[in-house]
Structures are given as C-alpha cells and as structure tokens.
N, C-alpha and C positions, 0 to 999 in steps of 0.2 A: 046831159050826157057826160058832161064834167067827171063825177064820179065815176062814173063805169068805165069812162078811159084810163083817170088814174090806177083803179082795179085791173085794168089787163096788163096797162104797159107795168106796172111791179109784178105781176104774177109774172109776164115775160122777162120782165130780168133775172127775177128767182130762176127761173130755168135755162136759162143760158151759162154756157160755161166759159170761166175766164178766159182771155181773147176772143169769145164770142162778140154776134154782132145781133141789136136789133132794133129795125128799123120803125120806126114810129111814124104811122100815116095816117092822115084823115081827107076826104072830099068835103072839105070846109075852108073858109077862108078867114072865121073867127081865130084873134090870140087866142082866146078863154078855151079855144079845142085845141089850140098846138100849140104854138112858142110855151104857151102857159105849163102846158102838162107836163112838157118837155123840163122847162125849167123848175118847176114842182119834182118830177124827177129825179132830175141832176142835185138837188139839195141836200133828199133824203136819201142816196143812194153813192157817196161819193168815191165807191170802185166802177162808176160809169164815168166817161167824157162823151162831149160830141165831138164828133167828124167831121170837118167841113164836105161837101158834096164840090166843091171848086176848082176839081181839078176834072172831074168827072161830066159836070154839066154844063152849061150855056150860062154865062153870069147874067143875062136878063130872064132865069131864072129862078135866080138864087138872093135869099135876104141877104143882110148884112152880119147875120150868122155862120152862112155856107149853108142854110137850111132851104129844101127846094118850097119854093113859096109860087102856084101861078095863082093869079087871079083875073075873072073873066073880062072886065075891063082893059087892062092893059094886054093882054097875052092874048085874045080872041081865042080862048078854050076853057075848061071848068077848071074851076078855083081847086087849090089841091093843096095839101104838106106834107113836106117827108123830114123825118129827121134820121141821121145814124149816128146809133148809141153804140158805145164797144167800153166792154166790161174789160176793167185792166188784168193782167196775168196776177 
C-alpha cells in the first residue's frame, strides 16, 4: 500500500492551499505506512512542515515527533497514525 499512500497524500498536497492543512492517517502501526510516507513527503515537498500534535493531545500518545502514534499493546485500543502537514504561505 506504500505507493498508493504516497499517491494520495502528494495529490492532497497539490490541492491544498498555502496555509492549508492536511492531515495524514492510517489504522496501522507499520513505519513503512506513516513515519515513512510522511517523511518521503516532507523531502519532496519542502513548502510542507509537520506540526507537532503536543499541545493538543495526551503525550502518551504522541511519538517523539508530536505525531499521534497508539498502538494496541500499550494503549489497550487499535493502533493508529496521524500526522499534520501545513503547506507554508
């Protein structure tokens, strides 16, 4: 699924408009589906940053990113990732 994520989330930044925001989520708990794509990303796109989520959510949480990271082990709920991208003005 690797490719087809990086396929949506670029087509979503294409249409976002500067100061826009978009948020990048998967019900997975693999790098190779978030951190990675995210970072892939962030590489080729460098009118994006991330956001940290840190002030907004629960730091047990949130990785060492500010990216919302649960997994069903530690958190006793489904594994999940969120990132927020915001395209600069």
């Amino acid at each position: 699924m690797n490719d087809l994520q990086c396929r949506l989330l670029c087509k979503a930044g294409e249409l976002v408009k500067p100061g826009g925001i978009v948020v990048y989520s998967t019900c997975s708990i693999e790098n190779e589906e978030n951190y990675a794509i995210v970072e892939k990303f962030l590489n080729e796109n460098s009118n994006f940053k991330l956001e940290s989520a840190k002030d907004k959510f629960p730091p047990e949480i949130l990785d060492e990113r500010g990216c919302i990271q649960t997994l069903p082990h530690r958190h006793k709920m489904d594994g999940a990732f969120a990132a927020k991208l915001v395209k600069e003005e």
